[in-house]
BALOBA-1460 file (C-alpha; in Angstrom, 3 decimals):
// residues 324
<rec num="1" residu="x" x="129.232" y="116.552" z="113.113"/>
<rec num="2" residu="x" x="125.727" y="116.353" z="113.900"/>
<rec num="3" residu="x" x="125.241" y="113.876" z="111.356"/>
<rec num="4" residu="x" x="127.876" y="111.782" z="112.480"/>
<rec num="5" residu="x" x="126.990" y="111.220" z="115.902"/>
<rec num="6" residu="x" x="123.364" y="110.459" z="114.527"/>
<rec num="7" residu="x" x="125.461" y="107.590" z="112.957"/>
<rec num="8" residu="x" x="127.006" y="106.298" z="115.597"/>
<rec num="9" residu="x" x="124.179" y="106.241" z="117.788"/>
<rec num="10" residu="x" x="122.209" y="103.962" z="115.449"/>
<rec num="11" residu="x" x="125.729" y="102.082" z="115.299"/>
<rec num="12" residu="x" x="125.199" y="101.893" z="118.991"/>
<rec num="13" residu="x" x="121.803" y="100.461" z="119.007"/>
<rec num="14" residu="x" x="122.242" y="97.683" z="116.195"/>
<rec num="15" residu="x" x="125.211" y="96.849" z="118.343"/>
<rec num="16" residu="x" x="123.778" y="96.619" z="121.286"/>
<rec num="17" residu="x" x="120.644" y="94.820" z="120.149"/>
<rec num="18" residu="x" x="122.832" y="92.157" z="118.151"/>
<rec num="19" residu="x" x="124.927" y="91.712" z="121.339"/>
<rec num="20" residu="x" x="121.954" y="90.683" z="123.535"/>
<rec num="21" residu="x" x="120.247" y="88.395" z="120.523"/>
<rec num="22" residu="x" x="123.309" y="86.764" z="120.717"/>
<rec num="23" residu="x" x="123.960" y="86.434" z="124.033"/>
<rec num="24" residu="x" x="120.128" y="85.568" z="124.911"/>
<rec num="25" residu="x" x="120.094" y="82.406" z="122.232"/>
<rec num="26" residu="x" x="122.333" y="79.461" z="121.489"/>
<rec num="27" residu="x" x="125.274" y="80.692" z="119.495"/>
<rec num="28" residu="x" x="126.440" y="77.219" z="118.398"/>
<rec num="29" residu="x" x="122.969" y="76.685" z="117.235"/>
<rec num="30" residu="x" x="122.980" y="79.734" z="115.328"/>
<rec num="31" residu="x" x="126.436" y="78.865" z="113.775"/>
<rec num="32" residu="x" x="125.281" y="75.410" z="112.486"/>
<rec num="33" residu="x" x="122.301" y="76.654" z="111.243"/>
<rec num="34" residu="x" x="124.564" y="79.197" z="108.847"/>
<rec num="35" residu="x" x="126.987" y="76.792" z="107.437"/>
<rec num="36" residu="x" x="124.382" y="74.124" z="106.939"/>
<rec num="37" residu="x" x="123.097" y="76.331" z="104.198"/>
<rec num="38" residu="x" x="122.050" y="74.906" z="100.714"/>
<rec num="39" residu="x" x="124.000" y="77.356" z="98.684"/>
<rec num="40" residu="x" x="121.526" y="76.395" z="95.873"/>
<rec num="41" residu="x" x="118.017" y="77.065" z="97.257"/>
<rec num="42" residu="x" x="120.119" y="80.100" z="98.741"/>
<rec num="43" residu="x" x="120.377" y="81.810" z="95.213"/>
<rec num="44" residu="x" x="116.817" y="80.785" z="94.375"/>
<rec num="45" residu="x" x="116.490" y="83.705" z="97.973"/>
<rec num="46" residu="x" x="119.113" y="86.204" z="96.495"/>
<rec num="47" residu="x" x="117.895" y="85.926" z="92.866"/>
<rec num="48" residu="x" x="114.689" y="87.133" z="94.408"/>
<rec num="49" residu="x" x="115.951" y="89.636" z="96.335"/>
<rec num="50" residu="x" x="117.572" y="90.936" z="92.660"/>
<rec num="51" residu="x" x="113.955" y="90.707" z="90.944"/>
<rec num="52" residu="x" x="112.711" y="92.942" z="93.681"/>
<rec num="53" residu="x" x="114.710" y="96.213" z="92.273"/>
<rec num="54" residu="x" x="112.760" y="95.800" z="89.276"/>
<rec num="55" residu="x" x="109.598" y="95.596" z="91.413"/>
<rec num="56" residu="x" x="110.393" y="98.796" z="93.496"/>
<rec num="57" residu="x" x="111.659" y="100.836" z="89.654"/>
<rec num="58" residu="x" x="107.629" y="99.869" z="88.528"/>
<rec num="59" residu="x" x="106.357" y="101.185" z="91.654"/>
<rec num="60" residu="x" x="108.054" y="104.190" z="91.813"/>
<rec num="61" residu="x" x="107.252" y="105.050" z="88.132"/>
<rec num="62" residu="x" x="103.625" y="104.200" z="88.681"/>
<rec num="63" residu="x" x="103.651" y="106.665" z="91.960"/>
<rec num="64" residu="x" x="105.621" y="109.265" z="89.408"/>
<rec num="65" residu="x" x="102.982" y="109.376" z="86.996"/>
<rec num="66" residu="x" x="100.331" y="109.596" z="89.463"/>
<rec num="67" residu="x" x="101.021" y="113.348" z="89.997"/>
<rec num="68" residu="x" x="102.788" y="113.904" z="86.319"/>
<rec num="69" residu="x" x="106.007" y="113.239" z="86.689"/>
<rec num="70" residu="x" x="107.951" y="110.523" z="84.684"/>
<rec num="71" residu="x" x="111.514" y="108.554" z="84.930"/>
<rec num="72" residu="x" x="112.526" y="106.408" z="82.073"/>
<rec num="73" residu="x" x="113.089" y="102.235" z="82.670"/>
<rec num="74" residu="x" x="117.032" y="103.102" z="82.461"/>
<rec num="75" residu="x" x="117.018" y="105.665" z="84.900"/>
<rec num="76" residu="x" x="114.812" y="104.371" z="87.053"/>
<rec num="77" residu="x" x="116.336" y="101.550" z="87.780"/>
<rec num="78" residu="x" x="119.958" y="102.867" z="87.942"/>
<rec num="79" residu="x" x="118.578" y="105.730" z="90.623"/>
<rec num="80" residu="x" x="116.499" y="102.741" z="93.016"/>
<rec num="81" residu="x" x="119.845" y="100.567" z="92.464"/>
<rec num="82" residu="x" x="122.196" y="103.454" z="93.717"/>
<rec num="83" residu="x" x="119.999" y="103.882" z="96.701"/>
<rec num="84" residu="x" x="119.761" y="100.827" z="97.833"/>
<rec num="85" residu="x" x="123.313" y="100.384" z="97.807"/>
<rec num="86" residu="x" x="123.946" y="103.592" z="99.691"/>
<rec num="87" residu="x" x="120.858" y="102.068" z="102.422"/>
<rec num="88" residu="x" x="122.363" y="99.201" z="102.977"/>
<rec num="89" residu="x" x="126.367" y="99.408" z="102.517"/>
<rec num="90" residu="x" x="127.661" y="103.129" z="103.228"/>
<rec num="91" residu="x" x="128.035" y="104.132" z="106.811"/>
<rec num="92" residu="x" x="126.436" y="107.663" z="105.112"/>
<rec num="93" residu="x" x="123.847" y="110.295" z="106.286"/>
<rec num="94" residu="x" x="122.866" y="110.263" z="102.728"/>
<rec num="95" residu="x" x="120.049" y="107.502" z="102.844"/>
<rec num="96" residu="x" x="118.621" y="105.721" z="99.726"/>
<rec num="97" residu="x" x="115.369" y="107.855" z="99.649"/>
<rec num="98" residu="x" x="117.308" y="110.549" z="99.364"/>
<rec num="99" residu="x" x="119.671" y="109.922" z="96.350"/>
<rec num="100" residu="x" x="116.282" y="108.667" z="94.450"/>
<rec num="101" residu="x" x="115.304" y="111.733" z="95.317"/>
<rec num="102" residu="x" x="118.278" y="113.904" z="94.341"/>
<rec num="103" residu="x" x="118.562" y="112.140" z="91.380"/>
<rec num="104" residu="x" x="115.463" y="112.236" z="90.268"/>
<rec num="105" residu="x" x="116.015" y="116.417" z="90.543"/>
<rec num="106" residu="x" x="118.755" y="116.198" z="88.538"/>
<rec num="107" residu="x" x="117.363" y="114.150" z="86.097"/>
<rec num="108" residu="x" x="114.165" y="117.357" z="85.710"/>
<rec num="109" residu="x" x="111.723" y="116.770" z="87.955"/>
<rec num="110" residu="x" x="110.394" y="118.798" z="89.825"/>
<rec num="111" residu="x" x="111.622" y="119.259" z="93.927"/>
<rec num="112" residu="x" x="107.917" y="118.403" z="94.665"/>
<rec num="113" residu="x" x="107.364" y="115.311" z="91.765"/>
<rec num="114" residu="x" x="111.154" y="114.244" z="93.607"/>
<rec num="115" residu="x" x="109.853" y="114.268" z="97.336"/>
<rec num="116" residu="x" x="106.697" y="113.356" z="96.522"/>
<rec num="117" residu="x" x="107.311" y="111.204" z="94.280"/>
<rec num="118" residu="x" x="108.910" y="108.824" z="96.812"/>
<rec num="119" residu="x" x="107.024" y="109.429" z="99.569"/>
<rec num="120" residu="x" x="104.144" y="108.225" z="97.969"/>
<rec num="121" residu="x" x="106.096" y="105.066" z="96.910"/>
<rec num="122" residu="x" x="106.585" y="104.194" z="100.435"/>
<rec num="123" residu="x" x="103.399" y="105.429" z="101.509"/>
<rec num="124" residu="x" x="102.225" y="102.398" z="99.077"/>
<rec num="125" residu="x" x="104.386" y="100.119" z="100.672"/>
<rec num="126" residu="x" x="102.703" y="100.451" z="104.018"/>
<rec num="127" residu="x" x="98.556" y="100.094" z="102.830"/>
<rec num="128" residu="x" x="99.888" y="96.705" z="100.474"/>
<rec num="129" residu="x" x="101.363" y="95.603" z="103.655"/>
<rec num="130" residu="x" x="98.100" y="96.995" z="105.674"/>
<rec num="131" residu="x" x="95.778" y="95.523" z="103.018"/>
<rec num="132" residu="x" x="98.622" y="91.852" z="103.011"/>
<rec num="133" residu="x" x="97.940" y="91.998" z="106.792"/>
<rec num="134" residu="x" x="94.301" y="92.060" z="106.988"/>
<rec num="135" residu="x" x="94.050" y="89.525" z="104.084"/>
<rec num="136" residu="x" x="96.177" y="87.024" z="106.562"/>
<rec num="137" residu="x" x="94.955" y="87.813" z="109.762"/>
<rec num="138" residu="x" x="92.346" y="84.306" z="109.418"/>
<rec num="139" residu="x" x="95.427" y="82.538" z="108.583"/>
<rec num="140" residu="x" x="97.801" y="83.821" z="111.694"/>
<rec num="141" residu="x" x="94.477" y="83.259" z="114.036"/>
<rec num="142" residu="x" x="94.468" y="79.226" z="112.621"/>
<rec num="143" residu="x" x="98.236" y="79.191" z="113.259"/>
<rec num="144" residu="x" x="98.877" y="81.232" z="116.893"/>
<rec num="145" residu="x" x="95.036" y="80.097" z="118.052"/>
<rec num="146" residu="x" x="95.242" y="83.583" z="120.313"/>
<rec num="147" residu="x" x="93.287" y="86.528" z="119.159"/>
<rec num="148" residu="x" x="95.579" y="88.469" z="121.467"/>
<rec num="149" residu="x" x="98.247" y="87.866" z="118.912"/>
<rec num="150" residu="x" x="96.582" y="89.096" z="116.057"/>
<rec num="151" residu="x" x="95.689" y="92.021" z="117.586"/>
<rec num="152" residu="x" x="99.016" y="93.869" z="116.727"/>
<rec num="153" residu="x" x="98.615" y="92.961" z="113.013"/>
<rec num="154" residu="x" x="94.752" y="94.240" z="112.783"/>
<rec num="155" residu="x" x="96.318" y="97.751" z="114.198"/>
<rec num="156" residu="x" x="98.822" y="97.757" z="111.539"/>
<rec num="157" residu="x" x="95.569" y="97.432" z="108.818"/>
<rec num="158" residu="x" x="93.719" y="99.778" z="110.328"/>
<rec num="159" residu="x" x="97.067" y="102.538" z="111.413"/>
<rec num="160" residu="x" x="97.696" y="102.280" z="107.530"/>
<rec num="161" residu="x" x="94.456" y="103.312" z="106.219"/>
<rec num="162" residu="x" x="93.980" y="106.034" z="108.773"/>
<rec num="163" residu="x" x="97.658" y="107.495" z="107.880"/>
<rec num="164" residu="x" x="96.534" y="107.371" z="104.425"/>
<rec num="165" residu="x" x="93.108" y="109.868" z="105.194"/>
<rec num="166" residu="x" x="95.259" y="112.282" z="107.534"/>
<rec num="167" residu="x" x="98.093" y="112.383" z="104.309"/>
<rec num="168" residu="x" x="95.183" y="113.774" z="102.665"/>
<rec num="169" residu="x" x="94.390" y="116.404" z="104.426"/>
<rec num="170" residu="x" x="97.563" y="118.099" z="105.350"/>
<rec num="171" residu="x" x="96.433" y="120.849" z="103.151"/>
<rec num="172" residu="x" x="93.682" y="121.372" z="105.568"/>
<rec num="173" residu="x" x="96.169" y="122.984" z="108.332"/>
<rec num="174" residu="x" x="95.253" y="126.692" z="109.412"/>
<rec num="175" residu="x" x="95.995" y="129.459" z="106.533"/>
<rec num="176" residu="x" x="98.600" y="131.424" z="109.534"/>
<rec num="177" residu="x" x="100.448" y="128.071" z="109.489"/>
<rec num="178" residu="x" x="101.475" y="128.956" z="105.733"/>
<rec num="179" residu="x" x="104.204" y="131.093" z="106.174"/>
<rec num="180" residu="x" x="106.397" y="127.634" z="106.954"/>
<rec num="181" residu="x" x="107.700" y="125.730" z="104.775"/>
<rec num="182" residu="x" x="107.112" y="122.767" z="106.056"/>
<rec num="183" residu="x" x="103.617" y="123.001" z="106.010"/>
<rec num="184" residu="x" x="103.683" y="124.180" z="102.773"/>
<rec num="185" residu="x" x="105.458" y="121.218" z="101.793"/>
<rec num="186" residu="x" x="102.840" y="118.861" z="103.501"/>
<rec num="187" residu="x" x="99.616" y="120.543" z="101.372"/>
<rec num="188" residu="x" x="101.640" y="120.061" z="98.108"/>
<rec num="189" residu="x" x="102.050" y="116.101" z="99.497"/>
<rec num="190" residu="x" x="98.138" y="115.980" z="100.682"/>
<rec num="191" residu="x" x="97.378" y="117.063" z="97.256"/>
<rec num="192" residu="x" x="99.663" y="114.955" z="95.565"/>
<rec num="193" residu="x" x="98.191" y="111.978" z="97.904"/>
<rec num="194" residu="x" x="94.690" y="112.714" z="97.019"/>
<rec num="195" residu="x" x="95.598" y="112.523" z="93.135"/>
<rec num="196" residu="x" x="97.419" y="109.549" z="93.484"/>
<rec num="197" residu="x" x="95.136" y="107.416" z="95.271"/>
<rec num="198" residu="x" x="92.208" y="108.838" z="94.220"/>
<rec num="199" residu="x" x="92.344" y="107.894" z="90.259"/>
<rec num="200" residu="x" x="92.235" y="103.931" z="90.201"/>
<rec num="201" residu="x" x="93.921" y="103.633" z="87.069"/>
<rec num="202" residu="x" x="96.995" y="104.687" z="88.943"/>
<rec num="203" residu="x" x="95.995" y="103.845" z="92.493"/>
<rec num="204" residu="x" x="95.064" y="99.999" z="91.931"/>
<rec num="205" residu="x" x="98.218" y="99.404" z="89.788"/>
<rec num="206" residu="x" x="100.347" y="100.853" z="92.587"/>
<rec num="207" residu="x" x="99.013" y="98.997" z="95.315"/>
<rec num="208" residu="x" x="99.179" y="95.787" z="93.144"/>
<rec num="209" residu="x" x="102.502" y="96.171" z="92.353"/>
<rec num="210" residu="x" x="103.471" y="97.097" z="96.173"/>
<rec num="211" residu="x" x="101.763" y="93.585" z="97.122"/>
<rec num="212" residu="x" x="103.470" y="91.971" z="94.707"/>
<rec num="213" residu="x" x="106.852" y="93.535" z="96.120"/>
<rec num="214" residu="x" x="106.267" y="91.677" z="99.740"/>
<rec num="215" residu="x" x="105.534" y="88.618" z="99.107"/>
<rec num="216" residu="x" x="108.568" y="88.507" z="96.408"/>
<rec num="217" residu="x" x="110.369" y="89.356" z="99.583"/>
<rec num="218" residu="x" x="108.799" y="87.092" z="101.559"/>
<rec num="219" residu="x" x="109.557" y="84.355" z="99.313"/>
<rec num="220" residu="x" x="113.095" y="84.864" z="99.717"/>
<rec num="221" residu="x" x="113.037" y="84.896" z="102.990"/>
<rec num="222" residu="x" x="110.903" y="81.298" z="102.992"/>
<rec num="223" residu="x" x="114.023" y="80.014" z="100.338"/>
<rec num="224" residu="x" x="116.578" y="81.520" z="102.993"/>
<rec num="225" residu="x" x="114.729" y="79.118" z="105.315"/>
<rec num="226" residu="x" x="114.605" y="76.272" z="103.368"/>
<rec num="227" residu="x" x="118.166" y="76.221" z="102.396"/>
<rec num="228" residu="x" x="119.298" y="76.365" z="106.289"/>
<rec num="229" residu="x" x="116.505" y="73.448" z="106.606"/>
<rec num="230" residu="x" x="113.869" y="75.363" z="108.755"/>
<rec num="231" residu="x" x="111.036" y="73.030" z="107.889"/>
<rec num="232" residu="x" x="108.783" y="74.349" z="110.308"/>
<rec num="233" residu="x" x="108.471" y="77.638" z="108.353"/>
<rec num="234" residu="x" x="106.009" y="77.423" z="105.487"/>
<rec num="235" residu="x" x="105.491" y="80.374" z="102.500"/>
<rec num="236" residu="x" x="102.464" y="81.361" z="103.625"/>
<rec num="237" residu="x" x="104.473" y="82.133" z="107.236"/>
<rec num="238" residu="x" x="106.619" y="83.841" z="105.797"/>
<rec num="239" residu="x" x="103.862" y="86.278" z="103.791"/>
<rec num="240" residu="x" x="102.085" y="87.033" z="106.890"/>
<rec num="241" residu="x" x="105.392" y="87.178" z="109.352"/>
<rec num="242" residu="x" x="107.815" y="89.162" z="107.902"/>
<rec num="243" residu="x" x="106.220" y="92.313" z="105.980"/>
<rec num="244" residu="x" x="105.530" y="93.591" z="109.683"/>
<rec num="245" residu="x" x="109.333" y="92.799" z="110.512"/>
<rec num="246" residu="x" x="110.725" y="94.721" z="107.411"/>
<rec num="247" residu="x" x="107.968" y="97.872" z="108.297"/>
<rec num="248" residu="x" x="109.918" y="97.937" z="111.300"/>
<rec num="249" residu="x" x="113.454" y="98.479" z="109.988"/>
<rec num="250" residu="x" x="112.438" y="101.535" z="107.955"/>
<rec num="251" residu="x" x="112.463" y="103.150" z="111.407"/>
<rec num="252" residu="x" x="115.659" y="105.739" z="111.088"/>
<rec num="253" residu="x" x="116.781" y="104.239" z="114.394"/>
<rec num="254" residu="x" x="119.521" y="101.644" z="113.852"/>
<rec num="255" residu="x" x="121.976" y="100.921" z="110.600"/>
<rec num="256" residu="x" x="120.218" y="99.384" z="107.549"/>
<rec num="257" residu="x" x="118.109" y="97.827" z="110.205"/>
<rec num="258" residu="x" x="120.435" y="95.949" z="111.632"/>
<rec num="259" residu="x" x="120.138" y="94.670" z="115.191"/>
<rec num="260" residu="x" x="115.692" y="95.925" z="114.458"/>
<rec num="261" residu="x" x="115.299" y="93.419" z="111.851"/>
<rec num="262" residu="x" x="116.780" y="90.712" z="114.198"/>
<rec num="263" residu="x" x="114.935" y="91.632" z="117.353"/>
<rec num="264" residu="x" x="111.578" y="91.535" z="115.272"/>
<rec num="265" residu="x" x="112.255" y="88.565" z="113.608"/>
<rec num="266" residu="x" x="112.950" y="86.618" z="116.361"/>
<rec num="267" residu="x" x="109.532" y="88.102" z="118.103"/>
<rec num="268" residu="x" x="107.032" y="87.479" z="115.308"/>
<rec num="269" residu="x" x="108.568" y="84.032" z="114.017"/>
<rec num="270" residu="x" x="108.194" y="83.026" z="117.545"/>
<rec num="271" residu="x" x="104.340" y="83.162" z="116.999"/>
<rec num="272" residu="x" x="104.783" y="80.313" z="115.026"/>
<rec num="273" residu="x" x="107.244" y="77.961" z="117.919"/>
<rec num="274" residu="x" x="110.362" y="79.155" z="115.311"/>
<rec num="275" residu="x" x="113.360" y="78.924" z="117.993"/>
<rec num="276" residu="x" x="115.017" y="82.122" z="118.640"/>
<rec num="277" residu="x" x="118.220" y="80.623" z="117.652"/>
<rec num="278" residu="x" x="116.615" y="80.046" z="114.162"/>
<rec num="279" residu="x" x="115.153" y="83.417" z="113.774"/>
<rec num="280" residu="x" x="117.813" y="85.302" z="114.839"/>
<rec num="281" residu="x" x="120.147" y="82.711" z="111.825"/>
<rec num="282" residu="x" x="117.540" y="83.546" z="109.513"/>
<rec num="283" residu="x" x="117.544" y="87.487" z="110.078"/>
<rec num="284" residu="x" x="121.472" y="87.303" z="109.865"/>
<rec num="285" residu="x" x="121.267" y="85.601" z="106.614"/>
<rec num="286" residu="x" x="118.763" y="87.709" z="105.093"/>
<rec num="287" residu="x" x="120.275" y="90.900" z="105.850"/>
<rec num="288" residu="x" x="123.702" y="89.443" z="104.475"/>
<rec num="289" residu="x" x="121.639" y="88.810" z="101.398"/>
<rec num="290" residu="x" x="120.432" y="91.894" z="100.794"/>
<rec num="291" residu="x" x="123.712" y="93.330" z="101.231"/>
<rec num="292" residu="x" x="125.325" y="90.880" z="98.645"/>
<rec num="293" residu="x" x="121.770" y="91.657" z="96.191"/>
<rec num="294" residu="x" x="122.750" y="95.979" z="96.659"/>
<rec num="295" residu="x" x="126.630" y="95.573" z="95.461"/>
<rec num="296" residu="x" x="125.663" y="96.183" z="91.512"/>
<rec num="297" residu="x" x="124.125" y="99.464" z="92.583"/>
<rec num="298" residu="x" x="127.590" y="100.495" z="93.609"/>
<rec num="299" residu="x" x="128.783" y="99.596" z="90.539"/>
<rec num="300" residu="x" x="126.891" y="101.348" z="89.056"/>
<rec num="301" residu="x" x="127.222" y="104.438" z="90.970"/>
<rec num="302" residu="x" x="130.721" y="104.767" z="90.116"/>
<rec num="303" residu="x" x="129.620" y="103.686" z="86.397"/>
<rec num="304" residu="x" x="127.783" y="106.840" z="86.755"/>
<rec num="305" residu="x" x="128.511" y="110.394" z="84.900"/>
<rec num="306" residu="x" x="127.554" y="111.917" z="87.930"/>
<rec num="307" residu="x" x="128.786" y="110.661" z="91.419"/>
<rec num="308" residu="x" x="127.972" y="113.764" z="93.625"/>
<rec num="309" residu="x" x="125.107" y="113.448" z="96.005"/>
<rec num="310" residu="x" x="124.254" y="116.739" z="97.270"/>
<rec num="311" residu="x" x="121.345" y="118.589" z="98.926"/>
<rec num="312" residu="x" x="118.195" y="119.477" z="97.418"/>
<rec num="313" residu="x" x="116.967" y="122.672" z="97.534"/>
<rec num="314" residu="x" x="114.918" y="123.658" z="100.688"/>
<rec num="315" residu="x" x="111.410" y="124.629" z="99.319"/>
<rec num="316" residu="x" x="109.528" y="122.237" z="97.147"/>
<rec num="317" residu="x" x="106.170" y="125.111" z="96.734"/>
<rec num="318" residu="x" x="109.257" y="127.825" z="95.294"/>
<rec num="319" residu="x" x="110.703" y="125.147" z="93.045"/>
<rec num="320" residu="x" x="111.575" y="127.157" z="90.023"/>
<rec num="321" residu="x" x="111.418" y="124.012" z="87.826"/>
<rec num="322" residu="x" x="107.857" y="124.255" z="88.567"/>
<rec num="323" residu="x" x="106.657" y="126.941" z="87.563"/>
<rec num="324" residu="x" x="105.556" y="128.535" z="90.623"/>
């Protein structure tokens, strides 16, 4: 029940943020823009959007074997698949993080390699797009010409790094806080952080791999752009843009983003003189996208031997897989 109205809330919100996009910009603007589309340089956009589950299986493997666990290709990719399809299709409270995570359990790793193990993946997510951000700052100065502007995109930089050093030292909290298992569960994650991004050969890799992930989405966002013939919206925009706008929609507040993704998008692209009209068509039809890209990983959820998602077990420091 509680779960449910959780849903519905966020249901509320993407709602009720769509409804005033909508009824704040020019509709019929937003209508021709959408079926204008080049369905050709369209595909070049959703293609990319395909190529980026194989980007997101290497990172998570990489983040895996930085505190010892492993996933085969196969797997790998068929678990990231499955969530994404359940993130961005199934009005669910199972999330995609979550089956990864499950999954991965099932498949023998342990709860805290599972947790972790994804975690960590999105932890790398954020510092490439901290470390993306302060590489393009100089380039959103030349185009905005208002240091006030940039000023939100240095504080994502620097709020990266310093979540990264308190991750670290979770395990640091006072001995009577033990007893929980919460904050039991946040020393095993410190130390798993500190191994992880501490040995370069995994580290540098990671965070290579993570960059490489944004602006492969960023691309597709510039090709979703081109093919509704936004000329005003070059690659390099779109690298320094939308990374911030996709940080946002991780925030469990809304469905799959929705209604976030559009407000943001429509805010940071007008740094740039983008109409809101042409924003808020290019949001639409990248979140359409992505929901057209996640369809195989339903199919091959109910491909799979194994369709039940359930609960993982509560304590990641008792795991019994692990040995302690």
């Amino acid at each position: 029940m509680k779960n449910t109205i959780l849903w519905i809330l966020k249901l509320g919100l993407s709602g009720l943020l769509i409804w005033f996009l909508l009824d704040s910009v020019d509709a019929d603007a937003v209508l021709e823009r959408v079926q204008g589309m080049d369905m050709g340089i369209a595909a070049v956009g959703l293609a990319l959007l395909i190529v980026q589950v194989g980007v997101t299986m290497v990172r998570w493997q990489i983040a895996l074997r930085g505190i010892d666990g492993w996933l085969n290709h196969s797997d790998a990719f068929r678990y990231i698949y499955m969530g994404i399809f359940f993130s961005q299709t199934l009005p669910s409270s199972v999330g995609g993080d979550a089956v990864r995570m499950y999954k991965g359990y099932k498949r023998g790793l342990t709860l805290s390699q599972s947790i972790n193990g994804v975690m960590l993946d999105r932890v790398a997510t954020v510092l490439a797009l901290a470390f993306l951000v302060a590489v393009m700052t100089p380039f959103i100065w030349s185009r905005t010409g208002d240091m006030a502007l940039v000023l939100p995109f240095l504080a994502i930089a620097l709020g990266g790094v310093a979540g990264l050093c308190l991750l670290m030292l979770l395990d640091r909290l006072p001995a009577a806080l033990q007893k929980w298992r919460v904050v039991r569960g946040l020393g095993q994650l410190a130390t798993d952080t500190r191994r992880l991004f501490l040995t370069p050969r995994y580290s540098l890799p990671l965070l290579l791999v993570s960059v490489i992930g944004h602006i492969n989405v960023s691309a597709a966002v510039y090709f979703f752009a081109k093919a509704m013939g936004l000329h005003g919206i070059g690659l390099a925009d779109c690298i320094a843009l939308f990374p911030p706008v996709l940080l946002l929609t991780t925030i469990p507040i809304s469905v799959a983003g929705w209604g976030v993704r559009e407000a943001a998008m429509v805010a940071a692209f007008a740094f740039i003189g983008v109409a809101d009209a042409d924003a808020f068509s290019l949001s639409l039809i990248f979140g359409v996208a992505v929901v057209v890209s996640s369809l195989p990983g339903g199919l091959i959820f109910l491909l799979s031997n194994d369709r039940n998602i359930k609960e993982l077990p509560s304590d990641p420091v008792s795991d019994p897989q692990s040995g302690a």
